[in-house]
SERO-522833 format. One line per 5 residues: number of its first residue (from 1); their letters; for each residue y, x, z of C-alpha. Coordinates in nm, 3 decimals, decimal comma, always signed. Example, Ala and Ser with C-alpha at 12.3 -4.5 7.8 and 13.67 -1.06 7.14 Angstrom:
<torfis>
1	AS	-0,450:+1,230:+0,780; -0,106:+1,367:+0,714;
</torfis>
This chain:
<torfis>
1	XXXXX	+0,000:+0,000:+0,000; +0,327:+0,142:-0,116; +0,610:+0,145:+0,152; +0,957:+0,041:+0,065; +1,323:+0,108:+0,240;
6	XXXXX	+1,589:-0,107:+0,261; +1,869:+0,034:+0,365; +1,792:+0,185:+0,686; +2,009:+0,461:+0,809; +1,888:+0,854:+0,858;
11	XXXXX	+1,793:+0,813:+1,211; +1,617:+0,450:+1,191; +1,411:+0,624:+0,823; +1,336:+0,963:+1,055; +1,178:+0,756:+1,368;
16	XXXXX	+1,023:+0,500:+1,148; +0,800:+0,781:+0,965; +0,765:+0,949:+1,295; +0,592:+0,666:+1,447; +0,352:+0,723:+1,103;
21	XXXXX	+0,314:+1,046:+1,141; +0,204:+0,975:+1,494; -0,080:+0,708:+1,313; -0,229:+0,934:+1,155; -0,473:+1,247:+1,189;
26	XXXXX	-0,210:+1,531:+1,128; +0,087:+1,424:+1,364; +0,409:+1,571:+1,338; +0,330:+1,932:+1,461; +0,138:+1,916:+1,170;
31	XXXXX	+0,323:+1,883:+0,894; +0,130:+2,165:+0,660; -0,231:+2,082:+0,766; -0,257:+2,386:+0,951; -0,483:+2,232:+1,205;
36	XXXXX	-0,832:+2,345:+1,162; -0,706:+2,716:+1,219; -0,509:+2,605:+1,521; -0,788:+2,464:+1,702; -1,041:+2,708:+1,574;
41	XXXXX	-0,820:+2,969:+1,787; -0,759:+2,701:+2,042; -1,129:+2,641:+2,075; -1,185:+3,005:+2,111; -0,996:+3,132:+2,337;
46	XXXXX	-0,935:+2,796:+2,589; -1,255:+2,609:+2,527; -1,278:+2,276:+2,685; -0,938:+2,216:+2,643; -0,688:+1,963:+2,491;
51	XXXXX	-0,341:+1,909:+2,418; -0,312:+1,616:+2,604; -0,554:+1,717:+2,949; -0,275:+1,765:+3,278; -0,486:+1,873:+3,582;
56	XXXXX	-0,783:+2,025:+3,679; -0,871:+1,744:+3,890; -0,921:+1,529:+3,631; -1,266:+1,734:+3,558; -1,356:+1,583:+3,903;
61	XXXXX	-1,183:+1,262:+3,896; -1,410:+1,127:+3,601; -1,771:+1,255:+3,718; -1,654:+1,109:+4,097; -1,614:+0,792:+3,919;
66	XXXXX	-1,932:+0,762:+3,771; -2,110:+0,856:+4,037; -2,014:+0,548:+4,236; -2,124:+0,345:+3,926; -2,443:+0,452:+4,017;
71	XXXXX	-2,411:+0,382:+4,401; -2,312:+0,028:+4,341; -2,467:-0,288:+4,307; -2,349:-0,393:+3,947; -2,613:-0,405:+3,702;
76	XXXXX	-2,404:-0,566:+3,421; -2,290:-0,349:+3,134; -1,922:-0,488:+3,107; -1,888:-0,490:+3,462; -1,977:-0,147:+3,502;
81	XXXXX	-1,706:-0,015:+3,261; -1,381:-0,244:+3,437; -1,513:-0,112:+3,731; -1,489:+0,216:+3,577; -1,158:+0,173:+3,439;
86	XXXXX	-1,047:-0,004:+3,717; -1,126:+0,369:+3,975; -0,928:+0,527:+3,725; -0,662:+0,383:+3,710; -0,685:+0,345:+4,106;
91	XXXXX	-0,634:+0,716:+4,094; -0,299:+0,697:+3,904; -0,186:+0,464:+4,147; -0,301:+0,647:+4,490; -0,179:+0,980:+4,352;
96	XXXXX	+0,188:+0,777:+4,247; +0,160:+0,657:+4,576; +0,143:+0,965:+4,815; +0,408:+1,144:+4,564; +0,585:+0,971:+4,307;
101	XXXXX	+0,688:+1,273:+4,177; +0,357:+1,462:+4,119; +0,282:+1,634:+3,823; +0,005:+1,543:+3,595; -0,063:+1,238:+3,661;
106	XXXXX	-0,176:+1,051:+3,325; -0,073:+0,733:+3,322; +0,235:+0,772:+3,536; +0,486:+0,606:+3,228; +0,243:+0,302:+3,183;
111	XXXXX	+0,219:+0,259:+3,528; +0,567:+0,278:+3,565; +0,623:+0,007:+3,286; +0,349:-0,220:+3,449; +0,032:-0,113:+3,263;
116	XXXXX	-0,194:+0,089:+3,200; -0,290:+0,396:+2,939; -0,572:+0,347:+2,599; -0,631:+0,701:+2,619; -0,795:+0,715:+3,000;
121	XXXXX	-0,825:+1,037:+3,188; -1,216:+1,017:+3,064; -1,152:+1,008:+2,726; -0,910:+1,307:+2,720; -1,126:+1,479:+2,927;
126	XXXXX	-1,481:+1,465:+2,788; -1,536:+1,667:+2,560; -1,450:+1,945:+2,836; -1,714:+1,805:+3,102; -1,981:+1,880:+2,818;
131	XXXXX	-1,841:+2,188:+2,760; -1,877:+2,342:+3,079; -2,203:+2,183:+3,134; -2,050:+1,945:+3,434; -2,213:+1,678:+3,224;
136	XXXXX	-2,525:+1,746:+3,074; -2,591:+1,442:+2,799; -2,509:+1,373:+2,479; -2,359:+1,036:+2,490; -2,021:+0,886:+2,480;
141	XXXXX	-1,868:+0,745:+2,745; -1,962:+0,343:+2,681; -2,301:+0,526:+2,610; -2,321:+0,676:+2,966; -2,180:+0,340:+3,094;
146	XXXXX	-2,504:+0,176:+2,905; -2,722:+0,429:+3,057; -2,610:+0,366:+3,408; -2,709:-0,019:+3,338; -3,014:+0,061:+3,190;
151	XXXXX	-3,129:+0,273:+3,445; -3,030:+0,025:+3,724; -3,233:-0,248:+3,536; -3,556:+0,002:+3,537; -3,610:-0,074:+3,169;
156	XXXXX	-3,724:+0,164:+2,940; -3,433:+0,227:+2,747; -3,273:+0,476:+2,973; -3,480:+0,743:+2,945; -3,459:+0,725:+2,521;
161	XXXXX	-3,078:+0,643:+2,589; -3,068:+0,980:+2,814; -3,207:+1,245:+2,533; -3,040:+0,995:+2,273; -3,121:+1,167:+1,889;
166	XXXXX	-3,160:+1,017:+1,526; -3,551:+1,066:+1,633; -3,718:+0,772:+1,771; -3,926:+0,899:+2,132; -4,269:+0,771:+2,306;
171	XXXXX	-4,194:+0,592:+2,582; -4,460:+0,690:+2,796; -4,193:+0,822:+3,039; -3,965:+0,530:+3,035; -4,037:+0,382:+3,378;
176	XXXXX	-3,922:+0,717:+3,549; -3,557:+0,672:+3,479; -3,380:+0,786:+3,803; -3,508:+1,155:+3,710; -3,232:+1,154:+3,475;
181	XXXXX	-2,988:+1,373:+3,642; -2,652:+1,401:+3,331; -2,382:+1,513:+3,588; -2,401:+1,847:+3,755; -2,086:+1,787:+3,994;
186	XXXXX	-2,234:+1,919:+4,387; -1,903:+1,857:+4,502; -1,932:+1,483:+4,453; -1,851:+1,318:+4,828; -1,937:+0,876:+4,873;
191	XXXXX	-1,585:+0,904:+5,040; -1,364:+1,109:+4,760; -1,117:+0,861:+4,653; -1,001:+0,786:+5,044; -0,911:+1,188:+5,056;
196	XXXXX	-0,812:+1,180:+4,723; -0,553:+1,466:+4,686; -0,469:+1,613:+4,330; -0,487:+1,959:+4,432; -0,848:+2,092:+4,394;
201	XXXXX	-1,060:+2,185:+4,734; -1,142:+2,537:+4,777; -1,504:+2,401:+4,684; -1,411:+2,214:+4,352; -1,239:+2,542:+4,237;
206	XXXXX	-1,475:+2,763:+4,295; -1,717:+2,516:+4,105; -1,550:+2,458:+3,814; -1,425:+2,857:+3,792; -1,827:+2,926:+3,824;
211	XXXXX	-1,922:+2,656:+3,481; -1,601:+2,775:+3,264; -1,695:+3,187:+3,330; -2,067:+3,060:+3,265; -2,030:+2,791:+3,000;
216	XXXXX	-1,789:+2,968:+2,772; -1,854:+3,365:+2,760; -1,628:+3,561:+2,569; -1,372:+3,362:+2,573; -1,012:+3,456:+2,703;
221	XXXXX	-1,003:+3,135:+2,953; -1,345:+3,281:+3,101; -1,252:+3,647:+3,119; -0,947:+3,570:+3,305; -1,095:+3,366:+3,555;
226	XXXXX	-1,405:+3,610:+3,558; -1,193:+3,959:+3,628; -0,912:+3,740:+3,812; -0,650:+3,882:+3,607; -0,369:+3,710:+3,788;
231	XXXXX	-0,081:+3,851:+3,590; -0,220:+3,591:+3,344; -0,022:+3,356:+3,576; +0,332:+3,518:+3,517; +0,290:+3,471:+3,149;
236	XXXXX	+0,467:+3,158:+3,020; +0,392:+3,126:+2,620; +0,101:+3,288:+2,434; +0,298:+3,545:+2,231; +0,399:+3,664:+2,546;
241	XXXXX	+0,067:+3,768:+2,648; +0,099:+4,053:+2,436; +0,212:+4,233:+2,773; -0,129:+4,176:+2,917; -0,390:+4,218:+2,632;
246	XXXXX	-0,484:+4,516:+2,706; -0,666:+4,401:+3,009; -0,919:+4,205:+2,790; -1,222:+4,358:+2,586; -1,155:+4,485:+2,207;
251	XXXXX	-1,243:+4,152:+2,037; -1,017:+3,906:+2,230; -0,756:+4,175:+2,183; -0,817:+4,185:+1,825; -0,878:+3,793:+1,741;
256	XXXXX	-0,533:+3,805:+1,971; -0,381:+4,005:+1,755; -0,468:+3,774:+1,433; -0,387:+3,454:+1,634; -0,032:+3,578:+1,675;
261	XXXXX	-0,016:+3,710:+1,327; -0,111:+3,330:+1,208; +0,152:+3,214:+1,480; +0,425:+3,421:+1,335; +0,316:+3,336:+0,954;
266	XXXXX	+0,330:+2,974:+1,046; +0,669:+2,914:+1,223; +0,783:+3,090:+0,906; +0,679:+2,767:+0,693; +0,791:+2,569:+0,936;
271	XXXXX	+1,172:+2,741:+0,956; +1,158:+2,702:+0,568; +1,001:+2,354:+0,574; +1,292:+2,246:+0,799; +1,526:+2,450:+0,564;
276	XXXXX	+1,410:+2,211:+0,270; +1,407:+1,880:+0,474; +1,786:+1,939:+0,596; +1,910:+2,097:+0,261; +1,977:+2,387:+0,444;
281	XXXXX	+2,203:+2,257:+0,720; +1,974:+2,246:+0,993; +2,147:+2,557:+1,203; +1,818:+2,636:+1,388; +1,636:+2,670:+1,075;
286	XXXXX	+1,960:+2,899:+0,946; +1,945:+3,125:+1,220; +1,582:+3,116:+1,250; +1,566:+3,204:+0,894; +1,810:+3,519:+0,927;
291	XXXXX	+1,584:+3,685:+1,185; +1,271:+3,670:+1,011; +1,133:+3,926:+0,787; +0,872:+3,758:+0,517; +0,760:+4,083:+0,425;
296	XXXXX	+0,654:+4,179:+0,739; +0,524:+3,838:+0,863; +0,303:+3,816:+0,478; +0,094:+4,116:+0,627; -0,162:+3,894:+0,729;
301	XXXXX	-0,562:+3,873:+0,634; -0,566:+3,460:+0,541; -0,935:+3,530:+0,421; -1,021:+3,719:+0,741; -0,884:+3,511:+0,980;
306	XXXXX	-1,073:+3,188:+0,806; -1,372:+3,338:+0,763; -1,408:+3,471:+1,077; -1,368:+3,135:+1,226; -1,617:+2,960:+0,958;
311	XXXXX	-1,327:+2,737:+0,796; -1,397:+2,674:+0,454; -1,104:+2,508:+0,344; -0,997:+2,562:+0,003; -0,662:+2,405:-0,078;
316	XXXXX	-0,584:+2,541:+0,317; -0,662:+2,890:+0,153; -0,513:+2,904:-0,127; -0,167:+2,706:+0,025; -0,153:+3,041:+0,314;
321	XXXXX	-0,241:+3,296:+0,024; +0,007:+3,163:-0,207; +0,258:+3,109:+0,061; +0,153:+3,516:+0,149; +0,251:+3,590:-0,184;
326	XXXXX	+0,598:+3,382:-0,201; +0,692:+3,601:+0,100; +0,598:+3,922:+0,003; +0,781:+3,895:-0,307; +1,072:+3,757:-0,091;
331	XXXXX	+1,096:+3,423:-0,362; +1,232:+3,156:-0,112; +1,283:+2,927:-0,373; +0,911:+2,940:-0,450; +0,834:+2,947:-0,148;
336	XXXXX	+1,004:+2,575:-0,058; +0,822:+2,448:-0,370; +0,480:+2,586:-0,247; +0,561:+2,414:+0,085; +0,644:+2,059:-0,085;
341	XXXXX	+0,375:+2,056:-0,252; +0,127:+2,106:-0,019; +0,279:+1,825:+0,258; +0,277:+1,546:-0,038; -0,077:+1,708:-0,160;
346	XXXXX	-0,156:+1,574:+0,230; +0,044:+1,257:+0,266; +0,183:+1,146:-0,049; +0,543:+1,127:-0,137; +0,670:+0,830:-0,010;
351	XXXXX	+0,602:+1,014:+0,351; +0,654:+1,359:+0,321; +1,001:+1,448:+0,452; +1,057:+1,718:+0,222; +1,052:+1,504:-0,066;
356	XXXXX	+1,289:+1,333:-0,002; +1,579:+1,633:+0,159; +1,882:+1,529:+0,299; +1,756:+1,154:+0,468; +1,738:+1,330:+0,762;
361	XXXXX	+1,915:+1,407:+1,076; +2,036:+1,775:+1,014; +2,017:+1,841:+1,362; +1,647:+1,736:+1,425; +1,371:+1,992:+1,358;
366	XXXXX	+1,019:+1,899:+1,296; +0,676:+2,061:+1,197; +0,659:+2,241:+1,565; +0,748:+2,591:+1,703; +0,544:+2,890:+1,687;
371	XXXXX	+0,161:+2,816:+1,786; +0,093:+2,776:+2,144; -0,329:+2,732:+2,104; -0,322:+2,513:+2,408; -0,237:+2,825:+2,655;
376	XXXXX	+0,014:+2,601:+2,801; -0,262:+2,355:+2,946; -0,529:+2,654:+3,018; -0,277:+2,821:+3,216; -0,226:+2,514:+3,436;
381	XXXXX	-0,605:+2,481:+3,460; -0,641:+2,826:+3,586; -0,317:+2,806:+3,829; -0,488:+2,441:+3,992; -0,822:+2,659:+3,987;
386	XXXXX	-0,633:+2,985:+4,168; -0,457:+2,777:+4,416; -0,748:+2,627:+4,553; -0,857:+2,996:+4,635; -0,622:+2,991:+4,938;
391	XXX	-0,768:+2,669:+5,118; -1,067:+2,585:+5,263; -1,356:+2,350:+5,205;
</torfis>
């Protein structure tokens, strides 16, 4: 379906495709499609992390939760899951409660305006739990929720549901359902949500420090936590951990190294990208633009950096190696035409902002910064995890 404007101003047109942008899988820090090399680094050096994940109490909060599914006396599938949702969001409440002013707590907005959030602490938060082996199945969340009714009905189901595959199973084993152990979470207390406290116990800390440093090996997230490299603390951006690389073994420091490189190359495109959108008024993008050195910034090994993280992309390759070559030769001009084509390659042209330059607030800058790889939200996982060092049980 086409989209057509009326006569909406620069600032109603900007939020309006904004609010698309948002709809769809690329988002607005995302403008190129650089994505799949984001998160490969993300993934590699902060596994079990998101963009949107707050606390590390949330890797508590959720397992906590189901375990009192378990204890209870509902056997109903749709009761189960309100009941479910219904601790969460109990959570967001006690934790608004005791400080209104604490940090991390999702939901706090919603709460705030009377409701509640779509994207639950669970859902933002899953992926990690099966990451570092706190839980151990292979279901989904309304999956887990079916399991728990299963297994409370002693039917056969939860057993298959358990070690669920595209492989049908004998169900000779059925009947011995409550053997089926998915959450590995010792810390788990009938009482938690009366003490409930957003701070991690000296206990929960020392847990979930113990599954990241086992569950993810080789990873910078792990070998921090592992050598307690505490000066990773005083570091506030992930370029800036350049000061501190040497601490880590020779292929973090080198897959560091190429990270940055990318990080560099990338807020290039974007300066120019925002350069094109704004018909070169945007004075960030004009400043930016006078510090950076394309020549420089094009020595970069595109094909070595994707294939060493197994992306086989090739429009994403050949839009970084002719954007490489733009810069090396110094051609801006091709350069902004390389970069034009490639966001209405991805979205079309009715919403790609840079073909249509100059409907635009001047003053706004999109496409993102330099590449942060989630180090923002691993950092405050480690810092929750290092505090809780200094209490007790």
């Amino acid at each position: 379906m086409e989209l057509g404007w009326i006569d909406f101003s620069k600032t109603e047109r900007s939020k309006i495709l904004s609010v698309l942008d948002l709809l769809g899988e690329k988002g607005v820090l995302d403008e190129l499609g650089i994505s799949p090399i984001r998160d490969g680094y993300s993934n590699l050096f902060f596994p079990g992390t998101s963009t949107i994940q707050t606390r590390a109490k949330y890797f508590f909060i959720v397992p906590y939760a189901f375990r009192d599914l378990e204890f209870n006396n509902q056997y109903d599938y749709f009761k189960l899951k309100k009941t479910f949702n219904n601790t969460e969001e109990k959570c967001a409440h006690i934790f608004l409660d005791n400080n209104l002013d604490e940090s991390g707590v999702i939901g706090k907005m919603a709460i705030k305006g009377g409701g509640w959030v779509s994207r639950t602490p669970a859902s933002i938060y899953w992926a990690g739990l099966r990451k570092y082996g706190i839980f151990k199945g292979k279901m989904s969340i309304d999956q887990y929720i079916k399991f728990i009714a299963i297994q409370k009905q002693n039917t056969s189901g939860a057993v298959n549901l358990g070690n669920r595959s595209d492989e049908s199973h004998d169900d000779k084993n059925a009947g011995d359902v409550q053997k089926a152990h998915l959450f590995n979470i010792p810390t788990y207390k009938r009482d938690w949500i009366e003490n409930l406290d957003m701070n991690l116990t000296f206990n929960e800390g020392q847990f979930l420090k113990n599954q990241i440093i086992e569950n993810c090996p080789g990873s910078l997230m792990a070998y921090v936590l592992k050598e307690d490299i505490g000066e990773f603390l005083d570091i506030f951006s992930f370029s800036d951990l350049e000061a501190i690389i040497h601490k880590f073994p020779e292929d973090i420091q080198q897959n560091y190294k190429k990270a940055n490189s990318f990080s560099e190359f990338c807020f290039a495109l974007r300066v120019v990208y925002n350069l094109i959108v704004s018909e070169n008024k945007n004075k960030k993008a004009n400043e930016e633009f006078s510090d950076l050195n394309l020549k420089s910034i094009a020595d970069i090994d595109i094909d070595g950096i994707m294939n060493s993280l197994r992306i086989f992309n090739p429009y994403l390759r050949n839009f970084l190696k002719d954007s490489r070559e733009a810069m090396e030769k110094n051609e801006l001009k091709k350069l902004k035409t390389i970069i034009q084509k490639r966001e209405v390659d991805l979205k079309g042209i009715n919403r790609s902002k840079t073909a249509h330059p100059g409907e635009y607030d001047v003053d706004e800058w999109f496409a993102g910064e330099r590449l942060d790889y989630r180090f923002s939200i691993a950092r405050d996982i480690i810092a929750d995890i290092y505090e809780s060092e200094g209490g007790g049980n």
